[in-house]
C-alpha positions as CSV (number, residue, x, y, z in Angstrom):
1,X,-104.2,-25.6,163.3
2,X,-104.4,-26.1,167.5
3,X,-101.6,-28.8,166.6
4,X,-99.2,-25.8,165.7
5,X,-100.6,-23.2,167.9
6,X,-99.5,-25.7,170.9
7,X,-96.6,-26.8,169.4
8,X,-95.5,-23.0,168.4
9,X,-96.7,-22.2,172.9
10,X,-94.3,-25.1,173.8
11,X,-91.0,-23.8,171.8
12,X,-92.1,-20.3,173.3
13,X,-91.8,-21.5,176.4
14,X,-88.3,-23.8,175.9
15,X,-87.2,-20.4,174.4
16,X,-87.8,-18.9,177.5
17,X,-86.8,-21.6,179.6
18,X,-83.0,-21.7,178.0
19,X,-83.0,-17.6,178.4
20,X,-84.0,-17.8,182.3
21,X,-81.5,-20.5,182.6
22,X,-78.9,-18.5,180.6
23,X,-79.2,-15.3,182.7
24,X,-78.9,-17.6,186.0
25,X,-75.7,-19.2,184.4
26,X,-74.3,-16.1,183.1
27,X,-74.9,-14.3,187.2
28,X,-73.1,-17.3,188.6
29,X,-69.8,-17.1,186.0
30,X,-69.9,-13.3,187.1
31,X,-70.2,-13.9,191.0
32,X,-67.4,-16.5,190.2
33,X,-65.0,-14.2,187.9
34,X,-64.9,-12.0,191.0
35,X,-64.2,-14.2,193.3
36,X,-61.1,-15.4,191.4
37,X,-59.9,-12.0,190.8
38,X,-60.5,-11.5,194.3
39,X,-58.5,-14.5,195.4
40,X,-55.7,-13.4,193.2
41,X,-55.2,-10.1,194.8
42,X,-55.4,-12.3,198.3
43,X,-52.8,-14.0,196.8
44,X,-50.8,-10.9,195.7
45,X,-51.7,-9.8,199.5
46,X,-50.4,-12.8,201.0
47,X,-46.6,-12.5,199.5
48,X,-46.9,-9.3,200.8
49,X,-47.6,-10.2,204.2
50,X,-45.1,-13.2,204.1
51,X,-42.6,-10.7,203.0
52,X,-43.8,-8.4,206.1
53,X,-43.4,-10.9,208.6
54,X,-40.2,-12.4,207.8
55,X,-38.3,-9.1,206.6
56,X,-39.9,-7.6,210.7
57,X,-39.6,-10.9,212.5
58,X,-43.3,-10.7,213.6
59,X,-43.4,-7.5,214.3
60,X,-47.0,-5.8,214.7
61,X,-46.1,-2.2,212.7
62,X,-45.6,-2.4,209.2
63,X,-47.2,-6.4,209.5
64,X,-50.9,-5.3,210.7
65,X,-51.7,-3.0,207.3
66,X,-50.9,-6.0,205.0
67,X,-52.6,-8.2,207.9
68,X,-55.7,-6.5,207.5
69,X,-55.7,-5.8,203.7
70,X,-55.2,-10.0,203.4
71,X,-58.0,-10.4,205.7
72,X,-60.4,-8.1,203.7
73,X,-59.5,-9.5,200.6
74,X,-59.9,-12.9,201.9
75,X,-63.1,-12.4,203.5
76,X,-64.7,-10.9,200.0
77,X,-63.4,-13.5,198.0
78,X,-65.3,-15.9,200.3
79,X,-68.4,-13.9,200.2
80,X,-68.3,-14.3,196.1
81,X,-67.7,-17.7,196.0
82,X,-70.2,-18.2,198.2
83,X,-73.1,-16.2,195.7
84,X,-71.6,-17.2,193.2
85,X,-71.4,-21.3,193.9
86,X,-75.1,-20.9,195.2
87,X,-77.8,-21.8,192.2
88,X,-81.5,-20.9,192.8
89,X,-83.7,-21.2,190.5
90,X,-85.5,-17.8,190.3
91,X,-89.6,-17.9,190.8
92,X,-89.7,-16.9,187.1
93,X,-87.7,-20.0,185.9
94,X,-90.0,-22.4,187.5
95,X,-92.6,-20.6,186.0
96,X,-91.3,-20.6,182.5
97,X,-90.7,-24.7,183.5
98,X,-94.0,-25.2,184.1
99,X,-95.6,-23.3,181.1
100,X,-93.3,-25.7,178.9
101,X,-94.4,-28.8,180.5
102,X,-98.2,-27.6,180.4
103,X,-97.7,-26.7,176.7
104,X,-95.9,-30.3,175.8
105,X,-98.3,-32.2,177.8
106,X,-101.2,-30.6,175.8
107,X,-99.2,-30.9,172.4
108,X,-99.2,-34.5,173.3
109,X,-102.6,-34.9,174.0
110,X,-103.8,-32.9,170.5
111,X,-101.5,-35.5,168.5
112,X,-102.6,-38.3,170.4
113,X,-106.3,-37.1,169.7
114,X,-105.4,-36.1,166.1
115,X,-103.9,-39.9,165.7
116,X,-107.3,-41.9,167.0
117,X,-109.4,-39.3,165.1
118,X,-107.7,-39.9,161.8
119,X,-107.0,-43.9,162.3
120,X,-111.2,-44.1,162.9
121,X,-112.1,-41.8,160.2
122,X,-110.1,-43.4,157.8
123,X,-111.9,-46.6,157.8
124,X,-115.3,-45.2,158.4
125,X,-114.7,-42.5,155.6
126,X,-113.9,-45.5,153.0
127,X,-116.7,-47.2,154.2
128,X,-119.2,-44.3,153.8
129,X,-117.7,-43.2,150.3
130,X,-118.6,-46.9,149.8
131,X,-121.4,-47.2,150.5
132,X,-122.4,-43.6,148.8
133,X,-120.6,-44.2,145.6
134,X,-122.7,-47.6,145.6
135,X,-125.6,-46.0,145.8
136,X,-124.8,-43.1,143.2
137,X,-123.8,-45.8,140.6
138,X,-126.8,-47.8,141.3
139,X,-128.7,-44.3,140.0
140,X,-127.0,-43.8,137.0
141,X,-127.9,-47.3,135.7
142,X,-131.5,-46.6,136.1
């Protein structure tokens, strides 16, 4: 039974393991949906302020609204990209890792003790039953 009660602490832990790293995956493709949008509008933004600055010839009026529109936009579009192309790992994923490697490591050591137990019990046990059933048969003749 401690074979499948560490085996069945080890798959809880991978389970948690793959659901820490899914939330940490699934924050990042966020962070980074936003910062496409955001470079979109930028784009959309940037026309604009072409458009601006040839249609005024460099003019500062109707060019410094779009100017500063573009450079907000840009500016938060950075920003996500740069949360969202960071990757932690989050105190409670390493701690999920290292309850999964704890619970394998002792999983291997109950198979590798259930393995020697059973290949010297086998030989002993045939030996004793043997050397018992000998000794019961020799009774039953006398």
């Amino acid at each position: 039974m401690r074979i499948f009660e560490v085996g069945k602490t080890a798959a809880h832990a991978e389970v948690e393991l793959l659901q820490r790293k899914a939330m940490r995956l699934g924050r990042q493709i966020a962070l980074l949906v936003v910062a496409a949008l955001m470079g979109f509008f930028s784009l959309i933004t940037g026309h604009a302020l072409l458009w601006a600055i040839f249609r005024y010839e460099f003019g500062f009026g109707p060019v410094l609204a779009p100017g500063a529109v573009f450079g907000t936009d840009i500016f938060v579009a950075l920003v996500f990209l740069f949360f969202g192309r960071r990757s932690f790992i989050l105190p409670s994923e390493i701690e999920a890792h290292l309850r999964r490697d704890r619970a394998i490591n002792e999983l291997k050591q109950t198979l590798t003790i259930f393995s020697v137990a059973s290949a010297v019990t086998g030989p002993l046990s045939r030996f004793a039953g043997r050397k018992v059933w000998g000794v019961m048969s020799r009774r039953n003749r006398s």
